[in-house]
C-alpha positions in Angstrom: -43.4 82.6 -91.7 -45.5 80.5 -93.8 -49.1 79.8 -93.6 -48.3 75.8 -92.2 -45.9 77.3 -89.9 -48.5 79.9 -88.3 -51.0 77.5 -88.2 -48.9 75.0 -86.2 -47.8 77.7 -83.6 -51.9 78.8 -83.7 -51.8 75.0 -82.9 -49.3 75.2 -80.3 -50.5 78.4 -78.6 -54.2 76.4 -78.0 -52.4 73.6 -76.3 -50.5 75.3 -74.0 -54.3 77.3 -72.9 -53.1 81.1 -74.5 -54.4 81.3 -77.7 -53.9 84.0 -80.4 -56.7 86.4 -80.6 -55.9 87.8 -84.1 -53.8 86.3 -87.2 -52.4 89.1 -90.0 -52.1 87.0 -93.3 -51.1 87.9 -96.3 -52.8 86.4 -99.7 -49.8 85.5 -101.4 -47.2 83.8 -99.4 -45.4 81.6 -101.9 -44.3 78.8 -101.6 -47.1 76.7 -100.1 -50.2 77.5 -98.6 -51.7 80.9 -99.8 -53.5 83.4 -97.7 -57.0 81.4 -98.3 -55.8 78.2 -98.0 -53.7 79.5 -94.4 -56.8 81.1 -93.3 -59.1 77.8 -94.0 -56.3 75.7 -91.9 -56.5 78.0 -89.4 -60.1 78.1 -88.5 -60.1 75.0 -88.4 -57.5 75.2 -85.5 -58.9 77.5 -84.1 -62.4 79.2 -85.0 -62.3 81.7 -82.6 -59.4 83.4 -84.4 -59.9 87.3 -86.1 -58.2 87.4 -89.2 -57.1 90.5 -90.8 -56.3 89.9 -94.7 -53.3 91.8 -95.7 -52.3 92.1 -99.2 -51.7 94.5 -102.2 -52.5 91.9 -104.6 -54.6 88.8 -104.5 -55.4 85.6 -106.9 -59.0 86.2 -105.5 -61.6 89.0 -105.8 -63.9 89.6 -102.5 -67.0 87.4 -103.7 -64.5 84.7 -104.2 -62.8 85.2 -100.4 -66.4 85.0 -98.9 -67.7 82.3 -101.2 -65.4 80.3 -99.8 -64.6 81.3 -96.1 -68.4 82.6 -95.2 -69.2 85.9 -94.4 -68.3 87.3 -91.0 -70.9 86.8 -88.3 -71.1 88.7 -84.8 -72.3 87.1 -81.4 -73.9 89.0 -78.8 
């Protein structure tokens, strides 16, 4: 699926009170969103979501990924 189209069942899943716990996305999903842009979209849906990045090639190094998404904080 496409990054709109998982984002909209992440939607979904939150509405009907079982939401996902993780979300495998893959950097390049052309066409549309990419894996940065799905990821973005989808914390904002939901910000509780784990996201595992899954890709063999990317249009983005690390620094870039955490620039822009924030690095990964834990709660105790």
């Amino acid at each position: 699926m496409q990054g709109r189209d998982g984002v909209e069942l992440a939607r979904r899943a939150i509405v009907e009170g079982r939401p996902y716990s993780v979300a495998f996305v893959d950097m390049r999903m052309p066409p549309g969103w990419d894996g940065l842009e799905t990821i973005e979209n989808l914390w904002k849906v939901d910000p509780e979501i784990q996201v595992v990045v899954c890709s063999a090639y990317s249009d983005y190094d690390w620094m870039e990924l955490l620039a822009r998404l924030g690095a990964p904080t834990r709660s105790s």
